[in-house]
N, CA and C of each residue as an Amber inpcrd file, in Angstrom:
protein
   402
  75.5330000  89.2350000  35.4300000  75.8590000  90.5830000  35.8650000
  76.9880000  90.4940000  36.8870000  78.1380000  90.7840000  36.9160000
  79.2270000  91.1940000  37.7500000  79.2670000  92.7370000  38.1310000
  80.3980000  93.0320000  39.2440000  80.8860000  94.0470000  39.5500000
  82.0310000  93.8100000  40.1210000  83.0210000  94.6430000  39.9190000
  84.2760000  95.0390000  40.7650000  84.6130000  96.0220000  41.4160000
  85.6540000  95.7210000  41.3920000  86.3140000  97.2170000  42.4500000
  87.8810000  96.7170000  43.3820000  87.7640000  98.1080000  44.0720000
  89.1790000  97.9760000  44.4170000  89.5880000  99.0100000  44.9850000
  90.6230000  99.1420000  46.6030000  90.7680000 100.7400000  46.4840000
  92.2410000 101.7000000  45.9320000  92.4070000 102.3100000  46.4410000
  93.2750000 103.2810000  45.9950000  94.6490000 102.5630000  45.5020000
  95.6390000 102.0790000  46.4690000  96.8040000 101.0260000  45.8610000
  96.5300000  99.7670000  45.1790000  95.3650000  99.3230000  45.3340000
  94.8570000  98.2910000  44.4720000  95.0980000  96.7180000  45.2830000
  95.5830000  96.9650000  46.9860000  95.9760000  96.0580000  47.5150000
  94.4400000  94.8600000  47.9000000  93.4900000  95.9020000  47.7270000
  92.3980000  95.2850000  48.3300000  91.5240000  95.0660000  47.1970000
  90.9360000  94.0710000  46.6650000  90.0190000  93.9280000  45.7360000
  88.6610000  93.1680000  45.4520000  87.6630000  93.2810000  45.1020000
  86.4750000  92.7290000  45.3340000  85.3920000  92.6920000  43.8650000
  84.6510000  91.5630000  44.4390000  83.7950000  91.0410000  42.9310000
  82.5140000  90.6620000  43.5280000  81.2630000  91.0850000  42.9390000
  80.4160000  90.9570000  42.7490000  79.7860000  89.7570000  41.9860000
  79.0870000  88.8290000  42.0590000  78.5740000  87.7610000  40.5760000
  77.2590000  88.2040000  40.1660000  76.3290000  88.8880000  41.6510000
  74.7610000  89.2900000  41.2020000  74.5240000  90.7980000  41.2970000
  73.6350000  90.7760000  41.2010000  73.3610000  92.3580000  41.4290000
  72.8940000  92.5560000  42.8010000  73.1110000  94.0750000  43.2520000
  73.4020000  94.0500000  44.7890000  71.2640000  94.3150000  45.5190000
  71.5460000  93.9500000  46.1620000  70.1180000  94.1540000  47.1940000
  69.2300000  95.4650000  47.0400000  70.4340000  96.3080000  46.9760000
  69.8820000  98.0270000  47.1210000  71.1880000  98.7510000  47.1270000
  70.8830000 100.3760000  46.3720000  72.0680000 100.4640000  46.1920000
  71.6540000 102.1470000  46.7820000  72.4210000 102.7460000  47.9190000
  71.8250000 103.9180000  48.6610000  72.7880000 104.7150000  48.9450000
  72.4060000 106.0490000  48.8400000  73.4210000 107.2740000  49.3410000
  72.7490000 107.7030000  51.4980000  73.4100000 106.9920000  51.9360000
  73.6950000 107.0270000  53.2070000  73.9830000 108.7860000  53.9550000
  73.4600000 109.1030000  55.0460000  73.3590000 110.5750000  55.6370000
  73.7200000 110.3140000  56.8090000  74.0530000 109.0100000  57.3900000
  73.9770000 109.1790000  59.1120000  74.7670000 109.6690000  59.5720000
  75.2240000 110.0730000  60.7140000  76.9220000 110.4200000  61.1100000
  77.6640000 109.7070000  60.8350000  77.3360000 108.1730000  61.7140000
  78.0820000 107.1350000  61.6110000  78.7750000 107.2560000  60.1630000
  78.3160000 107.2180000  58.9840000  78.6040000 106.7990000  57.5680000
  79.3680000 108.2160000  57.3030000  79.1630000 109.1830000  57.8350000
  79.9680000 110.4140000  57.7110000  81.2510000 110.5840000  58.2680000
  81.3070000 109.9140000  59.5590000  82.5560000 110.0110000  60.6350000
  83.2290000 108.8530000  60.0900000  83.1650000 107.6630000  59.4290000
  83.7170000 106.6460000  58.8450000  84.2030000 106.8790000  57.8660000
  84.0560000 107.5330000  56.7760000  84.2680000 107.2410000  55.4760000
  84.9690000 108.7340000  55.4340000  84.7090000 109.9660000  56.2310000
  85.8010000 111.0140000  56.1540000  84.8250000 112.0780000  55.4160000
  83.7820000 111.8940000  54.5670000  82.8780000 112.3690000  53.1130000
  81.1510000 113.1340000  54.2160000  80.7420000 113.5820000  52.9870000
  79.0920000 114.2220000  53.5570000  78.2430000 112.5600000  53.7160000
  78.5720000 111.5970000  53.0570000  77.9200000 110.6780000  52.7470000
  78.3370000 109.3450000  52.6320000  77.9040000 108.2500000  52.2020000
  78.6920000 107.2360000  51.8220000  77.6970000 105.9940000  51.0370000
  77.7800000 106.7090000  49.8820000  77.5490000 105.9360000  48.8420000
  77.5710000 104.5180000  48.7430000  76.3940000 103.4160000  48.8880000
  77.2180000 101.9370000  48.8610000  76.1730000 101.3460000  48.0090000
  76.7200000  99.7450000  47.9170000  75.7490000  98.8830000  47.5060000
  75.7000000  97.9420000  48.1160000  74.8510000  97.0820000  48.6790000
  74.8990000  95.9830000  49.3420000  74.4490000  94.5960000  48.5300000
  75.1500000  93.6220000  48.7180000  75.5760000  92.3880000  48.2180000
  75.0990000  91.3130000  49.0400000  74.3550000  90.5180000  48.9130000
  74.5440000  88.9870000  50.1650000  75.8140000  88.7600000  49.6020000
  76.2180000  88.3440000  50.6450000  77.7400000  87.4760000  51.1320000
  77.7730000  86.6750000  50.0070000  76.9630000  85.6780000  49.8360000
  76.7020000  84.3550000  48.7920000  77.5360000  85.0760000  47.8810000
  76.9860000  86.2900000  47.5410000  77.6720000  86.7690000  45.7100000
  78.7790000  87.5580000  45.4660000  79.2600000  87.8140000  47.2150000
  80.2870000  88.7050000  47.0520000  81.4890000  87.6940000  47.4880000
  83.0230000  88.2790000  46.5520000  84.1500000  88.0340000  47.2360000
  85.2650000  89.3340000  47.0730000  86.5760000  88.7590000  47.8240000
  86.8530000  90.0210000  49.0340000  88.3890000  89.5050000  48.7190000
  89.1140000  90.0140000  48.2320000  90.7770000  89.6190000  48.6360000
  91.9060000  90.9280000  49.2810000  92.8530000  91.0160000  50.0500000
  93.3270000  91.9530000  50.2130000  92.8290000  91.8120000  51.9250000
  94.2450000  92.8760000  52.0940000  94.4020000  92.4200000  54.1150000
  92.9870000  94.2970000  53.9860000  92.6800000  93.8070000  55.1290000
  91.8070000  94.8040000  55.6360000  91.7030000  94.6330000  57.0790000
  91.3920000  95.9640000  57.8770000  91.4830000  96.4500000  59.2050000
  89.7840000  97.0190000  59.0910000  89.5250000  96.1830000  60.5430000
  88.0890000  96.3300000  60.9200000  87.7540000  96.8820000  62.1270000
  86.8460000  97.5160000  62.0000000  86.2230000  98.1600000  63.9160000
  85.0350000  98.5710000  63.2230000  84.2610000  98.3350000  64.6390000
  83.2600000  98.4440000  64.8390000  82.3700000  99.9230000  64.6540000
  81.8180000 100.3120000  64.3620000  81.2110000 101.9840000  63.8930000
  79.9560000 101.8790000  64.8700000  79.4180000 101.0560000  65.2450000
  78.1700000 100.5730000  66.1030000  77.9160000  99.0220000  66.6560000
  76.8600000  98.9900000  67.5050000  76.9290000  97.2870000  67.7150000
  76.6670000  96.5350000  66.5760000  76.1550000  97.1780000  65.7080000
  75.2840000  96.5080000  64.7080000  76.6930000  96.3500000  63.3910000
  76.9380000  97.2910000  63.1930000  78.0710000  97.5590000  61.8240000
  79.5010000  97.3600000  61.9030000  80.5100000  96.5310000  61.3240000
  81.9860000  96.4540000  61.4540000  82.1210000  97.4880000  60.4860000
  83.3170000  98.3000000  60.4330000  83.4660000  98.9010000  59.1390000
  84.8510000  98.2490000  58.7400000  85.4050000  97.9020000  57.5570000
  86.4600000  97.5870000  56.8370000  87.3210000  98.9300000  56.1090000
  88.2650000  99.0760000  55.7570000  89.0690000  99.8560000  55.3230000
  90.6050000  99.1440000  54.5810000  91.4090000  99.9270000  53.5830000
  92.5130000  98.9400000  53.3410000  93.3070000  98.9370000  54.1630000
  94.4360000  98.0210000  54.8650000  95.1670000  98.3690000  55.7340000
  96.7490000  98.5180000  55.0550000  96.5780000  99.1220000  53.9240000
  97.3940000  99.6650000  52.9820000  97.4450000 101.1260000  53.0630000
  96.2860000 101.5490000  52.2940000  96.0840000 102.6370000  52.0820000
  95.4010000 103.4330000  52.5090000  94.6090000 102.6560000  53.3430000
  93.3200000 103.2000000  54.1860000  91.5600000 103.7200000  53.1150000
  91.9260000 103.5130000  52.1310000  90.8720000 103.3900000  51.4570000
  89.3310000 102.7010000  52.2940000  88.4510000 103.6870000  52.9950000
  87.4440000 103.0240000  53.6470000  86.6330000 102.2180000  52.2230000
  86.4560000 100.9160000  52.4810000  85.8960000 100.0170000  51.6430000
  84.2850000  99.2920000  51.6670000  83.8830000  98.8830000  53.0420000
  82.9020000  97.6070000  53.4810000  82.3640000  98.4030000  54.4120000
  80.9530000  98.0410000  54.4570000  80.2440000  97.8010000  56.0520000
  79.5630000  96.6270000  55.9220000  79.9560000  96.2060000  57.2800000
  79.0110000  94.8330000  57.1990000  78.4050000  94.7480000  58.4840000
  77.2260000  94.6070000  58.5650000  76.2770000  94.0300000  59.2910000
  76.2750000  93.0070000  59.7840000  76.2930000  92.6120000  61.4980000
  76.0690000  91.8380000  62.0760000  74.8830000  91.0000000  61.6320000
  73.4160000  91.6780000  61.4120000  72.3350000  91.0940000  61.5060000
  72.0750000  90.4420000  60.2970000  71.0650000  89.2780000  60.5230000
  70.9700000  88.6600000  59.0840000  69.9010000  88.8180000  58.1550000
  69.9500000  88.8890000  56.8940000  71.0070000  87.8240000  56.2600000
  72.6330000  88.5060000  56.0040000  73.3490000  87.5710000  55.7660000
  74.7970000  87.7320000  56.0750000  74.8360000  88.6010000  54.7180000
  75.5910000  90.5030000  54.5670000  75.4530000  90.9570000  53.4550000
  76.8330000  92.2290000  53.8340000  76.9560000  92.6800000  52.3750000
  78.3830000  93.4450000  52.6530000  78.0840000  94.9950000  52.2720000
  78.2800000  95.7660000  52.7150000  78.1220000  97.5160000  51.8220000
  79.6320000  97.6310000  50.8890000  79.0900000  97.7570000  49.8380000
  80.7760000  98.3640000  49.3560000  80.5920000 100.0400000  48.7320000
  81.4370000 100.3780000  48.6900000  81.3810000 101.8780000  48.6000000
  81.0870000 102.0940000  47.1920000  80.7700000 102.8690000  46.5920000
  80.3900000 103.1070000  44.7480000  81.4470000 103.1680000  44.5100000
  83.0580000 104.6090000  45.5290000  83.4680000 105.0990000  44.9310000
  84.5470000 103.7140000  44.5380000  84.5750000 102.5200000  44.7350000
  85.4090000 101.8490000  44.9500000  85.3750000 100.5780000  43.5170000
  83.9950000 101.1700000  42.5470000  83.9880000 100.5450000  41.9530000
  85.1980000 100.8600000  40.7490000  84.6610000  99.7810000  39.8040000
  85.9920000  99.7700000  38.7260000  85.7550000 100.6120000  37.7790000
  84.2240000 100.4810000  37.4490000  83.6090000 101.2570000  36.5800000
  82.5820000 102.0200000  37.4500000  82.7610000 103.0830000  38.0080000
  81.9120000 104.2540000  38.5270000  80.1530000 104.5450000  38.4400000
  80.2520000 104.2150000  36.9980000  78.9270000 104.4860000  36.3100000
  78.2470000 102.8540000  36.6930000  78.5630000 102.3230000  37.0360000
  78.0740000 100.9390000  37.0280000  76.7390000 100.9320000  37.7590000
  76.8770000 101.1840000  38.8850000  76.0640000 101.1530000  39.9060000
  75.4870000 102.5570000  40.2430000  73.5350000 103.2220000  40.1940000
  73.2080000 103.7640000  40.3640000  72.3600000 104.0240000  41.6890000
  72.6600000 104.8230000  42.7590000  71.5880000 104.7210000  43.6680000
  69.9850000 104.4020000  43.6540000  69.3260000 104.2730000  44.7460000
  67.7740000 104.0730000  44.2130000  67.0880000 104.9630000  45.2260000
  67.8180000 105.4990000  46.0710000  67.1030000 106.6830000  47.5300000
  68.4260000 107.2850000  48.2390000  67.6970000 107.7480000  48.9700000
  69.1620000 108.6950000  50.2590000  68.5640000 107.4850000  51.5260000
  69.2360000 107.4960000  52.3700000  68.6550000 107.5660000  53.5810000
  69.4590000 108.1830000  54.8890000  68.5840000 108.8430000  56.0610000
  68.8250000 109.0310000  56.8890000  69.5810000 110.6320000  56.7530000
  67.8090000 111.0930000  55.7450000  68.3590000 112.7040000  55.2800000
  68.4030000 113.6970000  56.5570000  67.6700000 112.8950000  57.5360000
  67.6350000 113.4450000  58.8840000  69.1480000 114.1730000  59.6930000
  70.0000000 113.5600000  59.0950000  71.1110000 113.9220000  59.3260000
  72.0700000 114.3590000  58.2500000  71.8400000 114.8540000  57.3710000
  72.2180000 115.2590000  55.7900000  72.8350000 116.7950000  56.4280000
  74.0240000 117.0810000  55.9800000  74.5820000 118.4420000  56.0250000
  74.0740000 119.0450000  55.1230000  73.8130000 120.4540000  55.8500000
  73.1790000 121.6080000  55.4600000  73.5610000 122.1690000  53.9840000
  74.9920000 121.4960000  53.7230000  75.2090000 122.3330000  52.2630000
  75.4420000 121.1800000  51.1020000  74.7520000 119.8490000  51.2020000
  74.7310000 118.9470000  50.5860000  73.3240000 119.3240000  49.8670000
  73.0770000 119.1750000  48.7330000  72.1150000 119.5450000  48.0310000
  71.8230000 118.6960000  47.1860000  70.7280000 118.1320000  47.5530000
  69.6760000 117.0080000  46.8470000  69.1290000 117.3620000  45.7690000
  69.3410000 117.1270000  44.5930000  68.1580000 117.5820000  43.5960000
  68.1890000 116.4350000  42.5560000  68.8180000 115.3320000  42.4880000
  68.7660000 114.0760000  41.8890000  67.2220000 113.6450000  41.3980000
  66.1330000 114.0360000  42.5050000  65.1280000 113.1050000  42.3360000
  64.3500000 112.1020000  42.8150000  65.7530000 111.4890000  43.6960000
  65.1120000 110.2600000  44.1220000  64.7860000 110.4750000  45.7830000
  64.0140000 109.2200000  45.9810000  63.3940000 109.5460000  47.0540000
  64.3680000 109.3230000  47.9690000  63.8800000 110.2370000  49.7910000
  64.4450000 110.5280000  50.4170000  64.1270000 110.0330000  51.6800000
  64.1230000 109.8210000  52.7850000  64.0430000 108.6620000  54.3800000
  64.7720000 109.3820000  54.9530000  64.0410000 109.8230000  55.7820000
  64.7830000 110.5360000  57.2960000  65.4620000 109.7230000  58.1340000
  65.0830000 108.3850000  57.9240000  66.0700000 107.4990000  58.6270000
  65.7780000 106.1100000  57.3400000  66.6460000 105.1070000  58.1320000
  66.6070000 104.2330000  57.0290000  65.2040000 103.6890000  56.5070000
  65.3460000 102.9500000  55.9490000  64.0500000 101.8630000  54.7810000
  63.6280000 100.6510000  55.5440000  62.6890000 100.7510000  56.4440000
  62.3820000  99.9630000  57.1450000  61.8610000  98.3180000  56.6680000
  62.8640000  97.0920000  57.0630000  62.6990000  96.3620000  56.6370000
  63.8810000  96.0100000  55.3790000  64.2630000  96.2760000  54.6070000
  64.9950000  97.1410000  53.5150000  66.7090000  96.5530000  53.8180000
  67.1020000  95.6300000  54.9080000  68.4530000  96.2280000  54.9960000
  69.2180000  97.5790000  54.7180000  68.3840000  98.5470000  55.5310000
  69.0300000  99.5540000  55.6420000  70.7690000  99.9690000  55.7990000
């Protein structure tokens, strides 16, 4: 099982070899004030299976989270987590094939804008998935 991706100029690009940990539609601010969106769609990867080419610009979103972006195009791309195990968020919208990767929950509906409207199905966490690499 692979995955790819890539963002907008195509300067930045990334591959998957396994399938990712968990794959979640995100509500916090943080993931809101970062990514520009109501949300931010990702999948997370251990490090082991992910690789990464392309210049990227990093800062910090919290103590815990770096965020990555292209330093091309600005395409927000990565979050990565300080804490271990060593693992990467990549954004859905960034995949190659869109449909590839399906969420499995929301989290952190606690902070979900008022005109975002859930009716998917899947389950929902007022804050993250405890334990879970949230």
């Amino acid at each position: 099982m692979a995955f790819a991706g890539g963002c907008l100029c195509g300067q930045v690009r990334w591959a998957a070899s396994a399938a990712p940990a968990n794959v979640r539609v995100c509500h916090c601010r943080l993931c809101q004030k970062a990514t520009g969106g109501p949300f931010f769609a990702r999948a997370v990867f251990l490090a082991g299976d992910f690789e990464g080419s392309g210049e990227t610009t990093s800062w910090p979103s919290s103590p815990r989270i770096d965020r990555r972006s292209c330093a091309r195009c600005g395409t927000p791309m990565f979050s990565c987590p300080k804490d271990a195990p060593a693992r990467i968020g990549v954004s859905l919208a960034t995949c190659d094939d869109p449909a590839a990767l399906r969420p499995d929950c929301h989290i952190w509906v606690s902070s979900k804008l008022d005109w975002v409207c859930l009716d998917d199905g899947l389950p929902r966490f007022d804050e993250g998935v405890i334990g879970q690499g949230s």
